[in-house]
MIKOL-257080 format. One record per atom (N, C-alpha, C, O): x, y, z. Coordinates in steps of 0.2 Angstrom, whole numbers, padded with zeros to 4 digits, always signed. Layout:
XYZ
...
This chain:
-0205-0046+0010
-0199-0042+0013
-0201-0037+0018
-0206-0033+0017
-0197-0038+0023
-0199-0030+0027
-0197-0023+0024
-0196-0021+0018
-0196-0020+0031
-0196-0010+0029
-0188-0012+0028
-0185-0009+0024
-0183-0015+0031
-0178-0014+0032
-0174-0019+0025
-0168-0020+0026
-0178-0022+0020
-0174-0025+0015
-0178-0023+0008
-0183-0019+0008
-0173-0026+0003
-0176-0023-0003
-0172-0029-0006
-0168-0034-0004
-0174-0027-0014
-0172-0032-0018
-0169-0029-0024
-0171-0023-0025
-0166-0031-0027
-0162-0030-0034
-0162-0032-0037
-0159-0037-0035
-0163-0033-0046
-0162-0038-0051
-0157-0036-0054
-0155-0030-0055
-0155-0041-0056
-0148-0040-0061
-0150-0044-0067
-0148-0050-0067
-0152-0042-0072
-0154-0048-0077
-0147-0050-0081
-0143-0046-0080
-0147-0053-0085
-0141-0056-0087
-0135-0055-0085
-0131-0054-0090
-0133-0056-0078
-0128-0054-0074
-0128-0061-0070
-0133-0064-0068
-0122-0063-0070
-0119-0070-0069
-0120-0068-0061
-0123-0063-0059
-0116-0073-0056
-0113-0073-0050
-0108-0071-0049
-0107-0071-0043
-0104-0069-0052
-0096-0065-0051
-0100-0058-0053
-0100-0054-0048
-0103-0057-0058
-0105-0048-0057
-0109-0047-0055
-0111-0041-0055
-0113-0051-0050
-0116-0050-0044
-0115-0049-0037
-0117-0045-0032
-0109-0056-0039
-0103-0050-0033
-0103-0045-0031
-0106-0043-0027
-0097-0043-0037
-0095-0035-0041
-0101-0029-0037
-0100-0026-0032
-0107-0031-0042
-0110-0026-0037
-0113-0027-0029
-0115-0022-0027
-0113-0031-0026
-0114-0031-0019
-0108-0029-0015
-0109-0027-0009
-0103-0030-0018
-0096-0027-0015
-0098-0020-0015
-0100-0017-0010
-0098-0018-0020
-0099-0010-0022
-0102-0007-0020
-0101-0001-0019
-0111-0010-0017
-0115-0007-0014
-0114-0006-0006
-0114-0001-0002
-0111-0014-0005
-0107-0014+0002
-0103-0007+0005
-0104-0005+0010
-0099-0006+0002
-0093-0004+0001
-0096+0004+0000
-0093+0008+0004
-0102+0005-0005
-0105+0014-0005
-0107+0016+0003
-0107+0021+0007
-0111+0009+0003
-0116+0010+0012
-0111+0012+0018
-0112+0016+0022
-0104+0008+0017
-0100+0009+0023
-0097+0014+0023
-0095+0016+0028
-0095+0017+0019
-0092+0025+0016
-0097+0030+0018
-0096+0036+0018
-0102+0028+0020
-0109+0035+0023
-0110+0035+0029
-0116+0033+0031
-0106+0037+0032
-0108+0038+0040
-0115+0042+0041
-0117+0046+0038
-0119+0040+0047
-0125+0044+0048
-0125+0047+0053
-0121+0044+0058
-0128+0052+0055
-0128+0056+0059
-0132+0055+0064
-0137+0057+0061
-0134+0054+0069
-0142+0053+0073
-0138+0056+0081
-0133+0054+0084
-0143+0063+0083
-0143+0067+0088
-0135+0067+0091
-0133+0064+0096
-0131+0069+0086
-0125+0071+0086
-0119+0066+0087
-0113+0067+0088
-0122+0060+0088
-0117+0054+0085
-0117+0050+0081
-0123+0047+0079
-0110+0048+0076
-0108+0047+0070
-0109+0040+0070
-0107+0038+0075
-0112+0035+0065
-0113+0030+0065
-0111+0027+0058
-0114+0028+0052
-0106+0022+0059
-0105+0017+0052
-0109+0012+0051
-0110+0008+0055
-0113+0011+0044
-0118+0007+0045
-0115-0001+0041
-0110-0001+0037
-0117-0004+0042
-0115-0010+0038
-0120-0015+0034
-0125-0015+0038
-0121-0018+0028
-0125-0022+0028
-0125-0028+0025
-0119-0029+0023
-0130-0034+0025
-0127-0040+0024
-0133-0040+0018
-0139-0038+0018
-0129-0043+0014
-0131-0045+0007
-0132-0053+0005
-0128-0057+0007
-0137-0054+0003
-0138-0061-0001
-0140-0062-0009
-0142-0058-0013
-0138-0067-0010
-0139-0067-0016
-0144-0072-0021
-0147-0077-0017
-0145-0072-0025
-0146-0081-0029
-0146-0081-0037
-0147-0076-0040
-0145-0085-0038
-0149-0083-0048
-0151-0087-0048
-0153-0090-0043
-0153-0087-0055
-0159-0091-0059
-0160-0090-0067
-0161-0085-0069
-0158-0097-0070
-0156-0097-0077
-0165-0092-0080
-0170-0092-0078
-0163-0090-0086
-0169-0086-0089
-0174-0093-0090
-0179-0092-0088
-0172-0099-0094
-0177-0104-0094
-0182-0105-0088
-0188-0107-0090
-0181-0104-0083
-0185-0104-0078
-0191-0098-0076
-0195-0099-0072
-0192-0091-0081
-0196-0088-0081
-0199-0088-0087
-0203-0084-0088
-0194-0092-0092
-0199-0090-0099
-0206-0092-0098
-0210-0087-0099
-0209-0099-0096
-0216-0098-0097
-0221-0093-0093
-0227-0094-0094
-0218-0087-0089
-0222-0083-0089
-0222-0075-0092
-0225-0071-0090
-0217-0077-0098
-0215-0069-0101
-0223-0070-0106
-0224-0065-0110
């Protein structure tokens, strides 16, 4: 990943409450306007998602 991405786990949280919080995370970032040499700036960002049932990491726990 670059400087400008990151990652998030959600352990036992389906696709609807994965949603839920990308919406919200959405939703906090656009609410924070930034300031840079005295012009106001709304930021936006684009979120992705995926899952992956627990059976697929068991053999590495």
């Amino acid at each position: 990943m670059g400087g400008d991405e990151f990652a998030l786990l959600l352990p036992e949280t389906g696709q609807e409450g994965a949603m839920v919080v990308a919406e919200r995370l959405r939703d906090l970032v656009r609410r924070q306007p930034m300031e840079v040499d005295g012009s106001t700036f709304v930021v936006t960002v684009c979120i992705g998602g995926a899952t992956c049932p627990i059976y697929f990491f068991a053999p590495l726990l």
